[in-house]
C-alpha positions in Angstrom: 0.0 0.0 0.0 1.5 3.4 -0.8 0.7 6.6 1.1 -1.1 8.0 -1.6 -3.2 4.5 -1.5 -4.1 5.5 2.9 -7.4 6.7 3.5 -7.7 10.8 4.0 -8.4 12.0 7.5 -11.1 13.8 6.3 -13.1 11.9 4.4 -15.7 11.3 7.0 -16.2 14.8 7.9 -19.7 15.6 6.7 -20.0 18.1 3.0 -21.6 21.2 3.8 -21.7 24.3 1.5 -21.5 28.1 2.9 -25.0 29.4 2.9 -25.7 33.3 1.9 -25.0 34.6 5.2 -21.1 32.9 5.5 -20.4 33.9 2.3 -21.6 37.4 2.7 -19.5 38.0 6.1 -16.4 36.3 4.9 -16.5 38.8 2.0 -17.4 41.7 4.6 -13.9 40.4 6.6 -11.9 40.2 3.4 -12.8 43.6 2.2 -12.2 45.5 5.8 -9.2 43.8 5.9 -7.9 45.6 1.9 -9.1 48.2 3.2 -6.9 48.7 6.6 -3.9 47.2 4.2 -4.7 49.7 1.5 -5.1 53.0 4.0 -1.6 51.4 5.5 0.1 51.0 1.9 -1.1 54.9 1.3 0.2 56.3 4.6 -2.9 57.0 6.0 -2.0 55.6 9.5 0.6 56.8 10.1 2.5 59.7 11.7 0.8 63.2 11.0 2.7 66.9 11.8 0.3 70.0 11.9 1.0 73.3 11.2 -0.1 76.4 12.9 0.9 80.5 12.8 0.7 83.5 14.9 1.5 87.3 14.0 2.0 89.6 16.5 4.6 92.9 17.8 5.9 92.4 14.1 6.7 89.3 14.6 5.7 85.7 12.9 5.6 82.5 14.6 4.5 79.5 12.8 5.0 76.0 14.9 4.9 72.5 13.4 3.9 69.8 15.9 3.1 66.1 16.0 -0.3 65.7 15.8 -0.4 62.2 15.3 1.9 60.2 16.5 2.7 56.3 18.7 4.5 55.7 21.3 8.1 55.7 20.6 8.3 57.6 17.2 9.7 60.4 16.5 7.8 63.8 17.5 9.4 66.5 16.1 8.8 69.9 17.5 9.6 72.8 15.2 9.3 76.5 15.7 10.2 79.4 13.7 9.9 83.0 14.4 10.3 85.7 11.7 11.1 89.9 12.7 11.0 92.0 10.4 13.1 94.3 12.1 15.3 91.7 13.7 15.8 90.9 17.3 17.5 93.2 19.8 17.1 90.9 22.5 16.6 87.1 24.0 13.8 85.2 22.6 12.0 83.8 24.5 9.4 80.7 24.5 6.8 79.4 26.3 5.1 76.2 26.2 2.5 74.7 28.6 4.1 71.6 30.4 1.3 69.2 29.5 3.3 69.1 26.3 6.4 67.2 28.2 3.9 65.0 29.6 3.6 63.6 26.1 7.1 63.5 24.9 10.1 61.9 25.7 12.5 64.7 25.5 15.4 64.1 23.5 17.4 67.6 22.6 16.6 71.3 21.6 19.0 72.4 18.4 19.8 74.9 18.9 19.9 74.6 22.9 18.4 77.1 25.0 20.5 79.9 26.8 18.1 79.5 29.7 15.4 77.9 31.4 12.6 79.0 34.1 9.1 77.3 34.9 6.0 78.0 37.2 3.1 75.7 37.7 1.4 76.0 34.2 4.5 75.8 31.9 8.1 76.1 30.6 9.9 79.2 29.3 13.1 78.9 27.1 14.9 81.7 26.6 17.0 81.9 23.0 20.2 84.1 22.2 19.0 86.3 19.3 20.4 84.8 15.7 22.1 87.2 13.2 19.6 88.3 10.6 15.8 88.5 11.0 15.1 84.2 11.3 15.1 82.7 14.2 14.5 78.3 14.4 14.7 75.7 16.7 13.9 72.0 17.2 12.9 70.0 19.9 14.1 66.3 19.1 11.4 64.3 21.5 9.4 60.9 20.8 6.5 60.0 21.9 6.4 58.6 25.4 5.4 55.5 26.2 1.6 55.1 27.3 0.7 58.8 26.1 -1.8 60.5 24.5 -4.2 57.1 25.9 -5.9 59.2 28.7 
């Protein structure tokens, strides 16, 4: 007797055919599951930066911040402020500290000069740049277990 002469382990399993309803949810699965893949394949899911701007004092401040983000990718932080005159002085930033409790903090570039907090926030304090541009980074990631509250 060969093994392709044994008797099949299934052959006394009873034939039963997928009714309407079966067939209709398998094709239900198979099409969520495309379209998760295909919003995947087209970047939809991941990672998003927005973008927001301020004018005021003759001055321009436009921010880009991770608005979408999971735990452990990167979460850039950039901020630029414009003068049209220039900048006689420190610059000086402030951001509410609920923002840290989000981030891991990795590195400002360029660093801050100084540093002071109170109870609602951070203020970084700047050396003025040459010209009328001034830009930083904050190198952070998101921190593990955040934005879930």
């Amino acid at each position: 007797m060969s093994p392709r002469d044994e008797v099949s382990t299934t052959s006394d399993l009873p034939s039963t055919s997928r009714g309407p309803v079966e067939r209709w949810s398998m094709r239900a699965g198979l099409l969520l599951l495309a379209l998760v893949v295909s919003a995947g394949a087209v970047g939809l899911l991941g990672p998003r930066k927005g973008e927001t701007s301020a004018t005021g004092g003759g001055r321009l401040l436009e921010v880009q911040f991770p608005s979408i983000t999971r735990a452990g990718e990167p979460a850039p932080l950039h901020i630029r402020v414009t003068s049209a005159d220039g900048f006689d002085g420190p610059i000086r930033i402030a951001l509410c500290d609920d923002l840290f409790d989000d981030l891991d903090f990795q590195n400002w570039y360029p660093n801050p000069s100084g540093e002071t907090g109170d109870a609602t926030g951070l203020v970084y304090e700047f050396d003025p740049p040459d010209g009328h541009v001034f830009e930083t980074s904050l190198d952070a990631r998101s921190a593990p277990g955040a934005f879930g509250e």
